[in-house]
Backbone as JSON, one array per atom type, in Angstrom:
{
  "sequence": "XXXXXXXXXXXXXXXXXXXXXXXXXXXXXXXXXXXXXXXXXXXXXXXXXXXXXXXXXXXXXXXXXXXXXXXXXXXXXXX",
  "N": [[36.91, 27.43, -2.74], [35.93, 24.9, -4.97], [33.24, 23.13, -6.44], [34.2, 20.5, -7.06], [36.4, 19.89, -5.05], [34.96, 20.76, -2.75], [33.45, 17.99, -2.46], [35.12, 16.13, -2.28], [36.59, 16.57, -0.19], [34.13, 16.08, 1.83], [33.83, 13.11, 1.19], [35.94, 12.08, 1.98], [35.63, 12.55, 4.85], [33.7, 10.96, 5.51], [34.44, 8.37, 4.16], [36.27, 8.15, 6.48], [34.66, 8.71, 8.93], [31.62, 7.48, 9.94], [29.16, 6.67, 8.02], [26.76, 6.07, 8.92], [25.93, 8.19, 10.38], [25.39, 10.17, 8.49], [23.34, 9.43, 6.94], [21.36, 8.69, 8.86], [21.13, 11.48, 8.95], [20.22, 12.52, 6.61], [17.83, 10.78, 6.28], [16.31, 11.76, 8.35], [16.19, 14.04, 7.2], [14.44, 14.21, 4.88], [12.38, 12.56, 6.26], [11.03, 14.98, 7.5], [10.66, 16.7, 5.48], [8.6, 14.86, 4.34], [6.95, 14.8, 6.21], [5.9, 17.6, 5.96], [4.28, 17.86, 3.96], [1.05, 18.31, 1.54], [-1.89, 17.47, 3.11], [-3.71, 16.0, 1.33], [-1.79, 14.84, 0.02], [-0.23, 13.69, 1.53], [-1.69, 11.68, 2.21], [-1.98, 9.66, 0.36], [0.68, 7.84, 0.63], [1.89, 5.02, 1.9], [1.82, 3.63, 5.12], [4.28, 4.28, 7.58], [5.48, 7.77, 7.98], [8.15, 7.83, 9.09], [9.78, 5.16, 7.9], [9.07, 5.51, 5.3], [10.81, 7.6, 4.19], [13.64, 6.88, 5.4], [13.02, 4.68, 3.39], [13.75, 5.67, 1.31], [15.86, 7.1, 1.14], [17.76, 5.52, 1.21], [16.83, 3.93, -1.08], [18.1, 5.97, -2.74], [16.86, 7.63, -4.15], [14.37, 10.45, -4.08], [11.05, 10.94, -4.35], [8.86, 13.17, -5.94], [6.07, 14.39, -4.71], [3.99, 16.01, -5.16], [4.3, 17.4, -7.45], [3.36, 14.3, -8.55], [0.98, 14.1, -7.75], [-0.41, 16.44, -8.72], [-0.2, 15.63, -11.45], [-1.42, 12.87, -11.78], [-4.26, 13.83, -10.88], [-4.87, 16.11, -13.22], [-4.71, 14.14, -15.52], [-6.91, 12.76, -15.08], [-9.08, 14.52, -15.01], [-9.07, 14.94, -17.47], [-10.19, 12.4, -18.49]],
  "CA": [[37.06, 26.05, -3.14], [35.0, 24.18, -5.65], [32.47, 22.29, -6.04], [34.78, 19.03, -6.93], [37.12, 20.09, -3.58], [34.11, 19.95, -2.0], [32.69, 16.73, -2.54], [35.99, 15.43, -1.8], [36.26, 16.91, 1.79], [33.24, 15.4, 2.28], [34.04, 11.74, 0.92], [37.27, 11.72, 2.8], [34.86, 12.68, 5.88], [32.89, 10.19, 5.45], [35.47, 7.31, 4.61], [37.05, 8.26, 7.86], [34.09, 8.25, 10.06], [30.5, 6.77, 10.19], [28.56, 6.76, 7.44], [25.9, 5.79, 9.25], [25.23, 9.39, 10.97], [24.78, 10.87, 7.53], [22.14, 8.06, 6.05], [20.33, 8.84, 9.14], [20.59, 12.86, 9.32], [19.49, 12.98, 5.19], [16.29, 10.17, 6.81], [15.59, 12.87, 9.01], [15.33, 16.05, 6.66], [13.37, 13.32, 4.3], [11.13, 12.36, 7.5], [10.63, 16.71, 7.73], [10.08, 16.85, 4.12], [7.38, 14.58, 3.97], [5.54, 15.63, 7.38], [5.32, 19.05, 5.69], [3.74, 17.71, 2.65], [-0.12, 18.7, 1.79], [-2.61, 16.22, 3.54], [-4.04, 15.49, 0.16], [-0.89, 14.41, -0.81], [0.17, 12.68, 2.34], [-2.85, 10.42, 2.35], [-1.41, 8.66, -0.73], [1.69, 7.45, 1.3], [1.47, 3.8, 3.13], [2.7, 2.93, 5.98], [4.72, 5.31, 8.02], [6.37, 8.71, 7.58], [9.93, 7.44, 9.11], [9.84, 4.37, 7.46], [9.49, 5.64, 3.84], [11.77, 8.54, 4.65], [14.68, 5.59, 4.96], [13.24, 3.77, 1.83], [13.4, 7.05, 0.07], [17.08, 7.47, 1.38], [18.47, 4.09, 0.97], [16.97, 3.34, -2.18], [18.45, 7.46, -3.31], [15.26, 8.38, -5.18], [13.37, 11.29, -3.47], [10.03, 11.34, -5.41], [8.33, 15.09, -5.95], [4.58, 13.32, -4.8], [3.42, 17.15, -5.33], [3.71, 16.82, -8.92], [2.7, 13.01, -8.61], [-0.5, 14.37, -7.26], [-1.49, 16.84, -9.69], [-0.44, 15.11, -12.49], [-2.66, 12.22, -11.81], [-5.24, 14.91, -11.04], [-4.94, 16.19, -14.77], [-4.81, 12.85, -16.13], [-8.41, 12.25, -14.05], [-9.65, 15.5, -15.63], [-8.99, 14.77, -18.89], [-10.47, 11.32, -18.95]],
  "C": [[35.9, 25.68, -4.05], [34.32, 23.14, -5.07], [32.97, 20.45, -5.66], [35.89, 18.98, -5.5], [36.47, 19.66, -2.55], [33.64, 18.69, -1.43], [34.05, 15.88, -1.74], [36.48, 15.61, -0.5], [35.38, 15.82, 2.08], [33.04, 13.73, 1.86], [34.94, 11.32, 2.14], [36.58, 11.77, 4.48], [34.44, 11.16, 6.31], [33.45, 8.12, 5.45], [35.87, 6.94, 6.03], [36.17, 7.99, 8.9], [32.82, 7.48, 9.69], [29.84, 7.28, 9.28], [26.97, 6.83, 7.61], [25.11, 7.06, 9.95], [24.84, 10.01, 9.63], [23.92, 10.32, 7.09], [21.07, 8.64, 7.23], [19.7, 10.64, 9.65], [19.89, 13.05, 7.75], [18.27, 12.18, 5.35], [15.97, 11.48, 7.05], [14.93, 13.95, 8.36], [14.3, 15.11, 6.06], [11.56, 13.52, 5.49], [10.44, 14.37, 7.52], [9.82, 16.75, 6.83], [8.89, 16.26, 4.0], [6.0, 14.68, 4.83], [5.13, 16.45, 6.77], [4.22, 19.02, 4.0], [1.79, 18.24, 3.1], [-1.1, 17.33, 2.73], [-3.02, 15.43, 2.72], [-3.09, 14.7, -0.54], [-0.33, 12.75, -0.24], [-1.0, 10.94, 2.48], [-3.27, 9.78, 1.68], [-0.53, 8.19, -0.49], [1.04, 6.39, 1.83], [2.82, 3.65, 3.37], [3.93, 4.27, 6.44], [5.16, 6.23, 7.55], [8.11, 8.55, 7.87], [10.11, 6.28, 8.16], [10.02, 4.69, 5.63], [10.51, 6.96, 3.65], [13.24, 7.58, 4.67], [14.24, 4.94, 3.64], [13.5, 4.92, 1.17], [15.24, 7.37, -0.26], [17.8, 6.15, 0.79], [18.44, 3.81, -0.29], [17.87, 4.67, -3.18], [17.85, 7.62, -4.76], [14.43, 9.25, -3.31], [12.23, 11.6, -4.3], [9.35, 13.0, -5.15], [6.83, 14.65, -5.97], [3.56, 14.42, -5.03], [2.93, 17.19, -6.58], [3.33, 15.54, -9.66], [1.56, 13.41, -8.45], [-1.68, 14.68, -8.27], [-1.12, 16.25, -10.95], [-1.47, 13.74, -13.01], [-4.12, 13.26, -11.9], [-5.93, 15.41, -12.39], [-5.37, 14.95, -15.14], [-6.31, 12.29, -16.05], [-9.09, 13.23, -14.92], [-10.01, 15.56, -17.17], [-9.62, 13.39, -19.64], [-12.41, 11.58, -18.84]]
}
């Protein structure tokens, strides 16, 4: 099956039941994702790890704060 078969399984899923278990199992990997982040990285985050894990989901932007990091970094280096 394809990729567009796919998606559509999984709409029709989703129509049908609770949307609400998937919003909060893609929080969750989020919430993983950003525990596992560097400390250096994490300790540019406010305010909880679940909490922006849902804003991250809800608003559907996942930022990459890895290359937020060092690109400030550079930017610092260069000034």
């Amino acid at each position: 099956m394809n990729n567009k078969g796919d998606s559509r399984i999984v709409e029709k899923f989703l129509e049908d039941n609770n949307m609400t278990y998937l919003f909060l199992l893609l929080a969750n990997l989020e919430a993983e994702r950003i525990s596992n982040l560097p400390f250096t990285v994490k300790r540019t985050l406010q305010g909880k790890v679940t909490t922006t894990a849902l804003e991250h989901i809800a608003a559907n932007v996942i930022p990459d704060y890895v290359v937020e990091v060092e690109d400030e970094e550079n930017d610092e280096e260069v000034t």
